[in-house]
MARNU-571510 format. One line per 10 residues: their letters; for each residue x, y, z of C-alpha. Coordinates in steps of 0.2 Angstrom, whole numbers, plus 2048, in hexadecimal, padded with zeros to 3 digits. Each point is the difference from the previous one (the first is absolute). Layout:
A = X:Y:Z | ...
***
This chain:
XXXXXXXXXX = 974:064:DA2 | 80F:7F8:805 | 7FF:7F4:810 | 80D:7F5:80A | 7F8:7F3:80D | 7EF:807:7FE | 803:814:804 | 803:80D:7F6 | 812:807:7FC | 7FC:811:801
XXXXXXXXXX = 7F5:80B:80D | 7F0:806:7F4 | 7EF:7FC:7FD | 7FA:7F8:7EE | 7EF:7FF:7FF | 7FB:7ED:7FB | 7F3:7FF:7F3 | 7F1:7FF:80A | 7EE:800:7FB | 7F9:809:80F
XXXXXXXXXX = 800:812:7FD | 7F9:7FD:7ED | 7F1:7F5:80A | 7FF:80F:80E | 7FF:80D:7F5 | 7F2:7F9:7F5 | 7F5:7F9:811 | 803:813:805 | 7F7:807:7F2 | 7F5:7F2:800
XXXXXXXXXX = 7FB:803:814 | 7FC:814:7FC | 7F7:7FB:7F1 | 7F4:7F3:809 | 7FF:80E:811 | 7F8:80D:7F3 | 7F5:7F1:7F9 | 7FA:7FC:811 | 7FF:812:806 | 7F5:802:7F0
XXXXXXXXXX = 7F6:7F2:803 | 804:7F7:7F3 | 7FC:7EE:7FF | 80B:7F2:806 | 80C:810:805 | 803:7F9:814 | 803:7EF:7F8 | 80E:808:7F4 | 806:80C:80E | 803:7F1:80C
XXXXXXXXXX = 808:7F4:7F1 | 80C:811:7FC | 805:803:814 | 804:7EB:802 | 80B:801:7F0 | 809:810:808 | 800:7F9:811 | 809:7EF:7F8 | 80A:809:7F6 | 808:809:80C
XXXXXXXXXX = 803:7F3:80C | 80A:7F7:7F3 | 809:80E:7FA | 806:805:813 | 804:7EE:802 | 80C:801:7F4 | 807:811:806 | 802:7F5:812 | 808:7F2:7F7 | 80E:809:7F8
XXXXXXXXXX = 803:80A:812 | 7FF:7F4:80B | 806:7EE:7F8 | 807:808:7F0 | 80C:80D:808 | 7FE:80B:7F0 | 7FC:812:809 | 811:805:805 | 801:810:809 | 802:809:7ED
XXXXXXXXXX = 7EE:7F8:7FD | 7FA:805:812 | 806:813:7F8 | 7F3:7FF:7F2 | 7F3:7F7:80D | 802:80F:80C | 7FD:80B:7F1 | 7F2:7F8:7F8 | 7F8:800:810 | 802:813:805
XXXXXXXXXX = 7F9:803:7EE | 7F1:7F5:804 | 7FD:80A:812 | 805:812:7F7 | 7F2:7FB:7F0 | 7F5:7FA:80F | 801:811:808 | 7FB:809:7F0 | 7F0:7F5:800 | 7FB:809:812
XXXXXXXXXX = 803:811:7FB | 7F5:800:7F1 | 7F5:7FC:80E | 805:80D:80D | 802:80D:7F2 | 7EB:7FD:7FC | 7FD:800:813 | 80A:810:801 | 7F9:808:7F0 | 7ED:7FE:806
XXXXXXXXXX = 804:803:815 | 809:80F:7FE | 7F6:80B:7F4 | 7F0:7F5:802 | 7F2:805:7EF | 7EE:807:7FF | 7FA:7EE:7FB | 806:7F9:815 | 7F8:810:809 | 811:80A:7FE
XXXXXXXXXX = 806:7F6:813 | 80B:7F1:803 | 7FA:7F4:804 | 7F2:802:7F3 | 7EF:801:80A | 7F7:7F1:804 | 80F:7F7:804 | 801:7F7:811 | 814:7FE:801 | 806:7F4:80A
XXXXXXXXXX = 807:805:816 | 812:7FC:7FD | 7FD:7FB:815 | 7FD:7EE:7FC | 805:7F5:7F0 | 80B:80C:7F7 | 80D:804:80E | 7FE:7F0:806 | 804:7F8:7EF | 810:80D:800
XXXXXXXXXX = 806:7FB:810 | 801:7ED:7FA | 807:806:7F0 | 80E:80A:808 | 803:7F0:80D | 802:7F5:7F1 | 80C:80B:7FA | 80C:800:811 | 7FB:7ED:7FF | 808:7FC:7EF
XXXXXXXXXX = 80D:80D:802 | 806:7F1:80F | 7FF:7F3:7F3 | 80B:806:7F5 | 809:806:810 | 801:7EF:807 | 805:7F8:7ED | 80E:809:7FF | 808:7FB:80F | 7FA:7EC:7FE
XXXXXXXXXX = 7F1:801:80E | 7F5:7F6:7F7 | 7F5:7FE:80D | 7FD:810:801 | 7FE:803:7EF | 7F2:7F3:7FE | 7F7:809:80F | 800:811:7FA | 7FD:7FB:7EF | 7EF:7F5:806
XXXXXXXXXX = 7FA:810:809 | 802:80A:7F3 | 7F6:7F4:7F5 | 7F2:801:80E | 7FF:812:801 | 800:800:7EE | 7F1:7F6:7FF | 7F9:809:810 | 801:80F:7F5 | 7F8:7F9:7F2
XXXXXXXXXX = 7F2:7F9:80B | 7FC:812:80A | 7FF:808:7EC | 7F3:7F5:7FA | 7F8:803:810 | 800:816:7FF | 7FC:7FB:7EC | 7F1:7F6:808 | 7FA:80F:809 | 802:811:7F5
XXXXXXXXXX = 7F4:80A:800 | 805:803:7ED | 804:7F9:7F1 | 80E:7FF:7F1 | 7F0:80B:7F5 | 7FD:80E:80D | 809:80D:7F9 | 813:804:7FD | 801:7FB:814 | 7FC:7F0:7FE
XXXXXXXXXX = 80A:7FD:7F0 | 810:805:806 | 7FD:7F7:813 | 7FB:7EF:7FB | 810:801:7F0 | 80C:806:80B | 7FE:7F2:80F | 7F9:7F2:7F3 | 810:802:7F7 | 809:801:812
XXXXXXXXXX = 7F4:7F1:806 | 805:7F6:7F0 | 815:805:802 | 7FC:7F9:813 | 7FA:7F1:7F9 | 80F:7FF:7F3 | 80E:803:80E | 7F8:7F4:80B | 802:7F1:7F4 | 811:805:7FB
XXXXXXXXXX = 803:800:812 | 7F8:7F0:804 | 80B:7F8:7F0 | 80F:809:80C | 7FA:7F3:80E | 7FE:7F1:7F6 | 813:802:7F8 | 806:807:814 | 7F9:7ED:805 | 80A:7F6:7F1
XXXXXXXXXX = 80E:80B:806 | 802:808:7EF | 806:811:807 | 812:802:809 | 807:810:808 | 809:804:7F2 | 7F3:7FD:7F0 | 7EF:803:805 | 7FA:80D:7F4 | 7F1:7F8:7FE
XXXXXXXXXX = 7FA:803:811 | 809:812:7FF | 7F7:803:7EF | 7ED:7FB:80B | 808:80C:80D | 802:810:7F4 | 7F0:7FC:7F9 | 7F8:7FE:811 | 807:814:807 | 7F8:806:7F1
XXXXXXXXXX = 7EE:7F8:803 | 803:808:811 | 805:810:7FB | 7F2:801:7F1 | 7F4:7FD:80F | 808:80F:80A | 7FB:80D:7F3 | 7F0:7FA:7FC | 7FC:7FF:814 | 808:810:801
XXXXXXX = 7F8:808:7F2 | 7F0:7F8:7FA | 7FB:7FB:814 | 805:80C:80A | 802:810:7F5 | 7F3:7FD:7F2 | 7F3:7FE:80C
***
């Protein structure tokens, strides 16, 4: 790659050799190998399925380091780089989205023409659902206020109110959090369980996936406030914040359907 005083002469991305994604792919394998191992019961399996997630959980960090690096001091993702970010990211969200409608599609499958083996009714009988009254609209109610709330963050980058985007962007981390917190509280109290029936699978994959996405987008947002601090974003290049925003719309609108759907409808 030619360079002249430290910048590249020409506007596209080549990769530098980099030992990350080599290291993240095998620590990937390595943590689903050591979750069977524990879920088995095998020996020393939590001790290998904590090694495996501390490897990942480093690996990434460095990796995304880089990625910060080479944005932020290096100057190397032009706006022809920011096109195959923007696209690489929509592929991510769009493969995301397939991942929930496995689930929806089981969820339908077994609500809509419910079998002999569940008492031919939906929800199966025995189940206590939960009263969509309390914790489940609520939980909506702050998912949807996050949305408006980081919606005004990118709203407020644009323009170069960075006070304003620090505000909206900390409460949207609280609600996130607040979300996160009211979850393991409704988790806390079902009166079911992952094993009863296809009810129970389908609740507990659908919104622990959705729980563990919530978790996901909130640390990518929380890195968005650390780098909003250090003054890494301007209104003109932040699409690391707008990539935490994209990704943040569709936690909300996952959780929408599944409120809609699995809440309200399926019970």
């Amino acid at each position: 790659m030619k360079q002249f005083q430290g910048k590249t002469t020409h506007p596209f991305h080549l990769v530098t050799p980099s030992p990350w994604p080599l290291l993240t792919a095998s620590f990937v394998f390595s943590l689903v190998v050591s979750a069977v191992s524990f879920f088995r019961g095998y020996l020393y399996g939590f001790t290998m399925l904590y090694f495996s997630y501390y490897c990942l959980y480093n690996c990434c960090s460095y990796w995304w380091r880089d990625v910060v690096r080479e944005s932020t001091f290096e100057g190397n993702h032009t706006s022809k780089v920011e096109i195959g970010l923007r696209m690489g990211v929509l592929l991510f969200i769009v493969s995301e989205v397939m991942f929930f409608f496995g689930f929806f599609w089981a969820f339908f499958h077994s609500s809509i023409s419910p079998t002999l083996e569940i008492g031919s009714i939906w929800p199966p009988k025995g189940i206590l659902v939960f009263d969509i009254e309390y914790l489940p609209i609520l939980n909506t109610l702050i998912l949807i206020s996050s949305g408006v709330s980081i919606t005004w963050c990118h709203h407020a980058i644009v323009f170069g109110n960075y006070l304003q985007s620090f505000t909206s962007l900390l409460s949207t981390i609280c609600m996130a959090i607040l979300f996160t917190g009211f979850q393991y509280i409704e988790y806390l109290h079902a009166d079911f369980t992952i094993s009863d029936s296809i009810f129970g699978s389908t609740f507990f994959l659908s919104t622990g996936f959705h729980g563990c996405h919530v978790i996901i987008g909130t640390i990518f947002l929380i890195v968005c406030l650390v780098r909003l601090i250090k003054s890494h974003y301007t209104s003109e290049h932040h699409f690391g914040l707008e990539a935490g925003i994209w990704y943040w719309h569709f936690v909300d609108v996952v959780w929408l359907i599944l409120f809609l759907f699995i809440y309200w409808w399926g019970g």
